[in-house]
N, C-alpha and C positions, 0 to 999 in steps of 0.2 A: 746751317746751324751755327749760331752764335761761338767763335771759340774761346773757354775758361779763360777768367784773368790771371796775368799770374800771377804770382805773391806781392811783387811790386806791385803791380798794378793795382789790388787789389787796396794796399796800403795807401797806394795813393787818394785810391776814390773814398775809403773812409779811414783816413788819418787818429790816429792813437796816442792818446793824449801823453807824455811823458811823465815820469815819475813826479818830478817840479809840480808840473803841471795839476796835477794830480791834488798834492800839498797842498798846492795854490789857492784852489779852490773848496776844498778840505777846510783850510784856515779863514778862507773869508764866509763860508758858510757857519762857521763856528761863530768867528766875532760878529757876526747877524745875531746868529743866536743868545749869545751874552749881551748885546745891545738891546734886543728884544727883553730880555730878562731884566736886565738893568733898566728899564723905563720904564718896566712894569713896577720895580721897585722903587725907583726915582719919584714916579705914581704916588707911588702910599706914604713916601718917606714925610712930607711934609704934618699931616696926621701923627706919624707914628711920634716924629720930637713932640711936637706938639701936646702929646695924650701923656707922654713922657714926663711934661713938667707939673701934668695934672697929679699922676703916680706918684711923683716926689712930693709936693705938697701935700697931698691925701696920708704919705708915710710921713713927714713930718708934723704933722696935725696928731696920728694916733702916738705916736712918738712919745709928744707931748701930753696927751690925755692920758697916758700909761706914767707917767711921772708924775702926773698930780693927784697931791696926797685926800682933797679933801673937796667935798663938794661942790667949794667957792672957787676952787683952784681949777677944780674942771669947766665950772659955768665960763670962765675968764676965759681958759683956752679955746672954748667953744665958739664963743664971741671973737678972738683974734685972731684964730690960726686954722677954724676949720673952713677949708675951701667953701666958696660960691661956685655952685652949679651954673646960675646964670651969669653970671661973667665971665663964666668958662666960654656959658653956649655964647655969646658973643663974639669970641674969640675967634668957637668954630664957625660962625656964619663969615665972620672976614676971610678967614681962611678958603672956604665955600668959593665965596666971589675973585679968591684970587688961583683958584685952582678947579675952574670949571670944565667939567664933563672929565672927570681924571676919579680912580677910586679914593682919594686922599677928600676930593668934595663928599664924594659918597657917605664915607666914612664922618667928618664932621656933621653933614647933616643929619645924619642917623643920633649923633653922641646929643647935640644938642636938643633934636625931638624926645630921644630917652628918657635924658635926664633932667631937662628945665623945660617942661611940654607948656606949661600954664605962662612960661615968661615971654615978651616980644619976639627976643634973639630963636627961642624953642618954635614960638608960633610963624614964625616967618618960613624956618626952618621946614617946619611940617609943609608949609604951606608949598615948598617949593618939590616937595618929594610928592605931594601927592599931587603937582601938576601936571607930571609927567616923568621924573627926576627919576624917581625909583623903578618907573616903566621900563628905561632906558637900562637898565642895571643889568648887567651879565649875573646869574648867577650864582656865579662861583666867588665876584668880585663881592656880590651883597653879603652871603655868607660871609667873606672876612671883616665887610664893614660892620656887621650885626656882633661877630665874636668880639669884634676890635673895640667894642663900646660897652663893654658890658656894663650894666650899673647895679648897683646896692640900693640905688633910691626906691624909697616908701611910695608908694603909689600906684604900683603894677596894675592890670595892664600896661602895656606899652603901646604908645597911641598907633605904632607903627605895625601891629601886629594882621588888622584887618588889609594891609599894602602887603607885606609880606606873603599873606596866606592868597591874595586874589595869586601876586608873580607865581609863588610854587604850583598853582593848578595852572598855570597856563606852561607851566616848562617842566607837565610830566615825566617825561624822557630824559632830562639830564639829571647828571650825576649827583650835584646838589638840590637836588629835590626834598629828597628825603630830612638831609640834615635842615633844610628851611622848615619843614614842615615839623620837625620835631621842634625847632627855637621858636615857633608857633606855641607849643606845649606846654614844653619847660617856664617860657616868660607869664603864665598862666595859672602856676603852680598855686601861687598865693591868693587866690582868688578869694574872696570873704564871703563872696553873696549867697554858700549854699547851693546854689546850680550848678549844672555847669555851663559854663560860656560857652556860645552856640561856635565859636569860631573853635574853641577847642576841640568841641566835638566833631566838627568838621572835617581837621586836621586826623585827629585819632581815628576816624573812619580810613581814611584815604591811605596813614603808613599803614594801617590792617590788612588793607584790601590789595594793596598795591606793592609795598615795601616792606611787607613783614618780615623779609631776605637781609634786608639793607644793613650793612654794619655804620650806618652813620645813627640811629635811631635809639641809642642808649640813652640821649637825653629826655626821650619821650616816658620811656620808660621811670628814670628817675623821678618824672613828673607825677607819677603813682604812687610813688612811695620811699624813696630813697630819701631821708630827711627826718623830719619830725612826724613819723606816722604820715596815713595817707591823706589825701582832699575828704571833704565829708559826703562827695558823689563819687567815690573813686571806684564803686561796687561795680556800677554801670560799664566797668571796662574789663574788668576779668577775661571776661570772652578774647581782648585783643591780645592781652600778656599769653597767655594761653597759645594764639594763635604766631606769635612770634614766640614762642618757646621750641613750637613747632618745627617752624620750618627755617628760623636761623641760626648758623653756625659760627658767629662770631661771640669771643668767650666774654667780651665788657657788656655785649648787648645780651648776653645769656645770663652775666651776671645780675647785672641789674636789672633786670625782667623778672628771675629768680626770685630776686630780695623782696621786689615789689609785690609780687603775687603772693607772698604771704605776707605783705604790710597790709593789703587791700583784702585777703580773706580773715587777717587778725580786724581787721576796721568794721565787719559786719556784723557781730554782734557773739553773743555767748554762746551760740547755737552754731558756728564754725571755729570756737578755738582749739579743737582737738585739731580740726586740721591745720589751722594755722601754726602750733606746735611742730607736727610731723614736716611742714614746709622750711618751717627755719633751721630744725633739726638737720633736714635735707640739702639745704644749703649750703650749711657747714662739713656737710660730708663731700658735696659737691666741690666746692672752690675751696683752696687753700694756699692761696697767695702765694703759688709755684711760677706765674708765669710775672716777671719780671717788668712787664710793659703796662701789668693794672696793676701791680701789688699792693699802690698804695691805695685804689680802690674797694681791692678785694680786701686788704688788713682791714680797712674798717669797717665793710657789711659783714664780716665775719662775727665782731667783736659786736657790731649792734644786734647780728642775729642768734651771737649767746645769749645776751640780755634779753631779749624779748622774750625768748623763750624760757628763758627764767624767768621772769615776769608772769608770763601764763602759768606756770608752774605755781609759783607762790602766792600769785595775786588774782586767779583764774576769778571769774563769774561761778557764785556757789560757795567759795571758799570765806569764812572767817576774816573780818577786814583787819588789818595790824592795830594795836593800841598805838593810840596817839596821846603822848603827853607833853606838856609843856607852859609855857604862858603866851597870852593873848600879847598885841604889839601894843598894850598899856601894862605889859610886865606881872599882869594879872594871872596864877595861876590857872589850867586849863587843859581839859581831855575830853578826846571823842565819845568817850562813854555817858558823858554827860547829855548829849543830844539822843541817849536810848530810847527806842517808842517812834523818831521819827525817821521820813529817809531824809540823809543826809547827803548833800552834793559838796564835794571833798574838791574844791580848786584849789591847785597847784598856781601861784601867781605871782608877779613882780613889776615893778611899775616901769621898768625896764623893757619887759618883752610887751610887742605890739599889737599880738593876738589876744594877749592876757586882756589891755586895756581896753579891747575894742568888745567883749565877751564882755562886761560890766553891768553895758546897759539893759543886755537881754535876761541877766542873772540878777538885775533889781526887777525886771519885769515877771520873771518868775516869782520872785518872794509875793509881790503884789498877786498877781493871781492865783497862788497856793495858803495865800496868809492865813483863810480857813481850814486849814489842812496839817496832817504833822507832814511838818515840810522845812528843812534850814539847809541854808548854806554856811560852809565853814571854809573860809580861805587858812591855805598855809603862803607865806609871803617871804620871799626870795631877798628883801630889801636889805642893804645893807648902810643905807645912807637917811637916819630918822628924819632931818629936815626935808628929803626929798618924797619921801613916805609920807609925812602928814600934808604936805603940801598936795601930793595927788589924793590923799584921802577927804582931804575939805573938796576938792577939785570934782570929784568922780562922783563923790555922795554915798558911799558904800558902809552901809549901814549893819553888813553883816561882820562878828568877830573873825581872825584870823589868827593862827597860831606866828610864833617866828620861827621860819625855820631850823636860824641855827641852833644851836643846846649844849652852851659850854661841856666838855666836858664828855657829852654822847655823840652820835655820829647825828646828825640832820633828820630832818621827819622826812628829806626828800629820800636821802639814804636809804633807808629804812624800806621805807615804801618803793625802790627802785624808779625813780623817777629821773629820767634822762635826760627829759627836754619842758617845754614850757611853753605853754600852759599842756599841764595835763588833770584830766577830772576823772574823778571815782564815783560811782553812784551808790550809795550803800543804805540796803532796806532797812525798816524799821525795826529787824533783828538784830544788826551787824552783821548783815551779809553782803557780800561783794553782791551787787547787783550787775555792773557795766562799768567799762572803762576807758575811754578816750584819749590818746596822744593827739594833742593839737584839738585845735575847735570843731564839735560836732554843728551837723543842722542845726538851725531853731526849731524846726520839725521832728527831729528826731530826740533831741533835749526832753525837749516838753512832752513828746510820745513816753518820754522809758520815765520822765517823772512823774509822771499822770500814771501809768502804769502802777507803778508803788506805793505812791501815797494810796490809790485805790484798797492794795491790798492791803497797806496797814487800817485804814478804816474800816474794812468787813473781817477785821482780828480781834475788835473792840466789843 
């Protein structure tokens, strides 16, 4: 039988490293780790100056537009000082080719598809991500490219949104899944067409089914309704809000789930605003801007979910619509009362908001097909600047009077009528009675449904 080693011996055969020793390797295991860390960030750094001098000129442009006093003064700044998207995306694609396969390309090529998709620099751009460029993307690395670029520009979708949503179904399992699949959502929010985009609905299946848990998926959420009122398909999603109310426990993604679910049951019609009432009522009982790390989310779905619900309160379907008085935007005296006998579609509008202008066409195509009908439209108009006012009113062809909003001396017709955002529309029957209400652009399906509705019944009143 073999006999024990002895302690020496034992020491010898498996030697123990020393205290030093110990350190030693301790310290070179760390600076790996800070080297690793530092190249990841060295990575991004070129992007992030970069994106840096975009931010500085974007704030010295609004700088500038916020100091100029008059309409000619602002057309000048607009011409001098407000940044070019496409010379930006140039910039990033140099950038690109000098910083290949690293997140810092990533990141450029995403800003340039973003936000100059229709320019060479944008199209080259796209062209090189949907080669294979975005395939290759970790990620955790896409998500920061995608946050890193965020854009304001007109024109959403984002071409990069169908790249996007294929990577998130293929990397089920990780950790950024969910939040890909919600910037799926959110960059979809403003969609105009009335449907909903088949890629949205995709997306909104998949965090339901799959991530209803997820604390990354508040963005999805605010895609329902955190804003100006909800999409004019946002009905079709209850079921999902619903089912992440259920079963997630993170309080931004409960908040904004909350707020939404009664944006989207306030969005269905006069025949759910008792409970959309009771929802926002609930909300405010629920969340109250204790926890430190949303406050300033929760301070303000608080403050919009008082108003709305004073809004149904005072401006409900069935309710007595407010007097409107005032003069027309030729200074010509002017009240709602004056269009009694018919229904009256009551827009809120400014030449200013985007939704307002782009709503135009299908509200002259109403008057045309209701002209044998009691049927008018009355704008109230937000403008503040006449030569830019007439110039969109020759422009646009809008044939129908509009009030001015402001009213020396009284509070605003917007006031009045609690009107928060813009464009918003009133549908008011042939009584003066609230018929329907809308934050933000309804259907043209569902427009034409509740004004076809009304005019019917003021016809068979005759």
């Amino acid at each position: 039988m073999d006999e024990p080693m002895s302690g020496a011996a034992a020491s010898a055969a498996q030697p123990r490293k020393s205290h030093f020793e110990m350190r030693a390797l301790l310290a070179v295991a760390l600076l790996l780790v800070l080297l690793f860390a530092w190249r990841g960030r060295d990575q991004r750094d070129p992007f992030a100056r970069l994106h840096g001098d975009w931010s500085r000129q974007q704030n010295a442009y609004l700088d500038a537009l916020r100091s100029a006093n008059t309409a000619e003064a602002r057309r000048k700044v607009s011409a001098e000082k407000q940044p070019k998207p496409e010379a930006f995306a140039e910039r990033c694609l140099e950038l690109a080719r000098l910083h290949p396969g690293t997140p810092a390309e990533l990141a450029a090529l995403c800003w340039a598809t973003g936000n100059a998709p229709a320019s060479a620099p944008g199209k080259e751009a796209f062209a090189i991500l949907e080669g294979g460029r975005i395939d290759r993307a970790d990620p955790a690395v896409l998500m920061w490219a995608l946050e890193s670029t965020s854009t304001s520009r007109e024109g959403r979708p984002s071409p990069l949104i169908p790249l996007v949503l294929a990577i998130a179904k293929r990397n089920l399992d990780q950790p950024q899944t969910a939040k890909l699949f919600a910037w799926v959502c959110i960059g979809q929010r403003d969609d105009d067409s009335g449907e909903v985009p088949p890629t949205y609905a995709e997306a909104a299946d998949l965090i339901a089914d799959r991530f209803a848990a997820s604390p990354d998926i508040s963005h999805f959420c605010e895609s329902l309704g955190v804003g100006d009122g909800s999409p004019p398909w946002a009905g079709k999603y209850e079921k999902h809000l619903r089912t992440i109310l259920e079963k997630n426990r993170t309080r931004l993604v409960r908040c904004t789930a909350s707020f939404a679910l009664a944006s989207v049951v306030d969005s269905m019609g006069p025949d759910r605003q008792d409970e959309a009432l009771a929802l926002y009522r609930q909300f405010v009982k629920d969340f109250d801007g204790s926890d430190p790390s949303i406050k300033p989310v929760e301070d303000n779905l608080i403050s919009c979910a008082k108003h709305e619900a004073e809004v149904i309160r005072a401006l409900r379907a069935g309710n007595p619509a407010p007097a409107m008085e005032g003069v027309d935007l030729d200074g010509r005296p002017m009240t709602l009362a004056d269009f009694r006998g018919k229904v009256v579609l009551v827009s809120f509008w400014a030449t200013w908001c985007g939704p307002c202008m782009k709503l135009i066409p299908h509200e002259r195509s109403l008057l045309e097909r209701f002209k044998d009908k009691p049927f008018a439209i009355v704008g109230v108009n937000a403008d503040r600047e006449p030569e830019e006012l007439r110039k969109a009113l020759a422009k646009t062809e809008i044939t129908w009077r509009s009030f001015r909003n402001e009213r020396p001396g009284k509070a605003s017709i917007a006031e009045k009528w609690k009107v928060s955002g813009w464009p918003t529309l009133y549908l008011i029957d042939h009584d003066g009675i609230i018929g329907r209400r809308w934050n933000g652009v309804p259907s043209d399906k569902e427009l034409d449904r509740d004004v076809g509705r009304l005019t019917d019944a003021a016809i068979r009143t005759k």
